[in-house]
Steps between C-alpha positions, in 0.01 A plus 500: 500500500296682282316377190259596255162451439305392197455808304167655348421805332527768719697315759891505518757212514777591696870458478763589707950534376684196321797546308379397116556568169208692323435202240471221724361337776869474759297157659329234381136429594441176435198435255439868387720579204533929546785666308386858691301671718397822448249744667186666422338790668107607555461834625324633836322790409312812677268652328418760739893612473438382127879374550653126523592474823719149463553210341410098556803255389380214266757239477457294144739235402605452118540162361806374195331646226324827670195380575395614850405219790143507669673694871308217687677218358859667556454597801320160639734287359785698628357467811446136475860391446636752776603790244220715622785737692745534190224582292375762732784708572562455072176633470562811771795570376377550118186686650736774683713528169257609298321730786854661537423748127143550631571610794775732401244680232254545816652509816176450696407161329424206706617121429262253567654126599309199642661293796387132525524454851404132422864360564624837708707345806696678820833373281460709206318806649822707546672393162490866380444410137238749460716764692822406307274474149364897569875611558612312194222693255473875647150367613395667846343312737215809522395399147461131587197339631521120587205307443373260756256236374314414881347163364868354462651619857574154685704626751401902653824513683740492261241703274494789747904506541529562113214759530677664755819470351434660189281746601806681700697485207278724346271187316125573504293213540146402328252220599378321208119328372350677839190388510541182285403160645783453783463856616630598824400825733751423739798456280439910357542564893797306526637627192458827472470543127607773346271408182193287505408324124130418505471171334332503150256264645368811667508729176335279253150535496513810747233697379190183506654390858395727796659264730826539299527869496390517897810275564746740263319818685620326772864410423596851323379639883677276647841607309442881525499437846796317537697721298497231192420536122263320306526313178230307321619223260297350189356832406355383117157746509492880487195378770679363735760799524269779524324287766857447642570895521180567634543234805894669564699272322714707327794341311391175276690259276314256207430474118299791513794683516795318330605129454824449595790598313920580501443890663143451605340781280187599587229380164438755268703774674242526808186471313369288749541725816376763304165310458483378847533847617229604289258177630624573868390868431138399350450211760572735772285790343226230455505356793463847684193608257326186601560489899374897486227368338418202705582741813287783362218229466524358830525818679205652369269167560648489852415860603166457301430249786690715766237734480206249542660335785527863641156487527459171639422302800781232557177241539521587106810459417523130354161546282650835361839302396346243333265749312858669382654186421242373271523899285897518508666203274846614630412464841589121657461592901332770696535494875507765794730534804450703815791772572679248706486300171270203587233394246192600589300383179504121299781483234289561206579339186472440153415076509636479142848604600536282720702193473304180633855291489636723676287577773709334797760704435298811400198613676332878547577635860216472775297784671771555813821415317774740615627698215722735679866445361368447144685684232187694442402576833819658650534793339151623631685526844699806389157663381515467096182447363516228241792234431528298185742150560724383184388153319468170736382228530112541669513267818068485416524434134818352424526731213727812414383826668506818648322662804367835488431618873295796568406673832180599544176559731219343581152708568545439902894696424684190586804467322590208234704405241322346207739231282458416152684217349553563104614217241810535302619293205661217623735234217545279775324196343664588135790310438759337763 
């Protein structure tokens, strides 16, 4: 059985074939008075392709007198007096009626149509309604991608046998709210999605949460490696989709780009894309101007020190740090390694960027720590002379950083690599 979820903006109700007539409901569902269903599409756009890639079904339900019923209350009551499965495949089947004329105009479209797996059970799973419904309207099963809300799966047997069973008849499949609340790592490897929708729990917010944008870095990684696109839903900010581009996610669906609407047109003929391209463009500009600053900054303060420590004794070494530290507010750790890549001096750092709640967890490494498969220390082995890491989180300060590592030597001629440990913004503690 398949049945359909509560809709929301930006999230389809599904439907699957039912022989009806176009002006009424062909069942009755007790205590919701609907004289039609009809569907609603928000677009999935790319604004690197500048194109709309697909479509998302809304299902709406029209009351006597044309008013339009809240989608939660038809579909929950449906549900509640067992017509949850006649209202879904009414709602499919409108959905793939009016994607037939869209699809015809552009051949490459994509439909969009959720799957509550809620009450999906081994009896129904081979039913072919969705099969039978894409003969029926000239759909293709290439332009189809079934949506698969994770939170509502209740039994993963029967949910992988209608995965599998669509997806060799041509059906691509997408995994839905990833990384909302009931999120599950193992069911993308038992799944293989072909499509992974990041949650708008994820998007909202995005640019004051540097935990949030980690975790989307993350996911869109995750799908180019599996072969799988990525979709973020709830898109409202010009923000949080240049901030979405810049992190990989391509394709995006939300206000910012069109409510929903009878063909899904895009709002104000692609205005939108057009300014999110230009923010991606200045972000991206921006944010390369500042780290060649930062770099430039850190660099030259480093190899201003280089040369001192050139000249020094390594019974020297902590008192010339801290001397360094004190002149250089970018700086947040100095330390020195031997060319097997053991520390050799104190961790010397600045005490006011450090965090004193935090200190269990972080701490500055000891004279002796081994620091010979750090990210930073590596690359020295095939004979480069300096290696600059990408943002993470300092294991000493807790805080957002880089490490510049530098080889040098000391006045005796010993060999050692001398690591600097460089602040960078961090939103972490603004907003969720």
């Amino acid at each position: 059985m398949i049945a359909t979820t509560t809709a929301r903006a930006g999230s389809p109700s599904p439907a699957e074939p039912h022989n009806h007539t176009p002006s009424a409901l062909p069942f009755p569902v007790p205590g919701v008075a609907i004289a039609d269903v009809f569907t609603l599409f928000q677009p999935l756009v790319s604004v690197r392709r500048h194109a709309v890639v697909g479509m998302e079904a809304l299902s709406r339900g029209r009351v006597p007198g044309g008013a339009v019923m809240p989608p939660g209350i038809m579909f929950s009551t449906a549900a509640a007096s067992g017509s949850a499965l006649e209202l879904d495949r009414l709602c499919r089947e409108r959905a793939f009626a009016a994607f037939a004329p869209l699809v015809r105009r552009r051949p490459e479209l994509l439909l969009f149509v959720n799957i509550d797996t809620a009450v999906l059970r081994h009896g129904v799973v081979g039913s072919g309604h969705i099969q039978r419904l894409a003969e029926a309207t000239g759909v293709s099963p290439n332009n189809v991608v079934l949506e698969i809300v994770e939170s509502q799966v209740d039994d993963t047997g029967a949910l992988m046998d209608f995965a599998a069973r669509h997806r060799r008849l041509g059906f691509l499949v997408a995994l839905d709210d990833v990384g909302a609340g009931h999120s599950n790592l193992e069911r993308i490897a038992a799944l293989k999605p072909d499509v992974l929708k990041l949650d708008r729990s994820l998007v909202s917010g995005l640019p004051d949460s540097f935990h949030r944008q980690e975790v989307v870095r993350a996911l869109v990684g995750l799908a180019r490696r599996i072969g799988a696109m990525t979709v973020a839903e709830g898109v409202e900010h010009e923000s949080e989709a240049a901030l979405l581009m810049d992190l990989g996610a391509d394709v995006m669906q939300g206000f910012l780009f069109a409510h929903p609407s009878p063909e899904g047109a895009v709002a104000a003929g692609g205005t939108a894309m057009h300014d999110v391209a230009r923010a991606y463009a200045a972000l991206t500009l921006a944010q390369v101007e500042e780290e060649e600053r930062r770099v430039s900054t850190l660099r030259n303060a480093v190899r201003r020190l280089r040369e001192d420590l050139h000249r020094a004794f390594p019974g020297g070494f902590d008192r010339m740090l801290a001397r360094y530290l004190n002149a250089e507010s970018a700086l947040e750790c100095l330390y020195v390694l031997d060319a097997a890549g053991r520390q050799v001096s104190d961790t010397v750092c600045n005490p006011y960027r450090l965090s004193a709640s935090r200190r269990f967890i972080y701490q500055p490494a000891r004279r002796g720590a081994d620091h010979s498969l750090k990210e930073y220390f590596l690359p020295m082995r095939s004979g480069i002379e300096e290696c600059l890491t990408a943002p993470y989180i300092s294991r000493a300060s807790g805080n957002l950083c880089v490490t510049l590592a530098m080889r040098f030597t000391d006045a005796t001629g010993t060999p050692h690599v001398l690591c600097a440990d460089a602040g960078r913004p961090d939103r972490r503690r603004r907003g969720a």
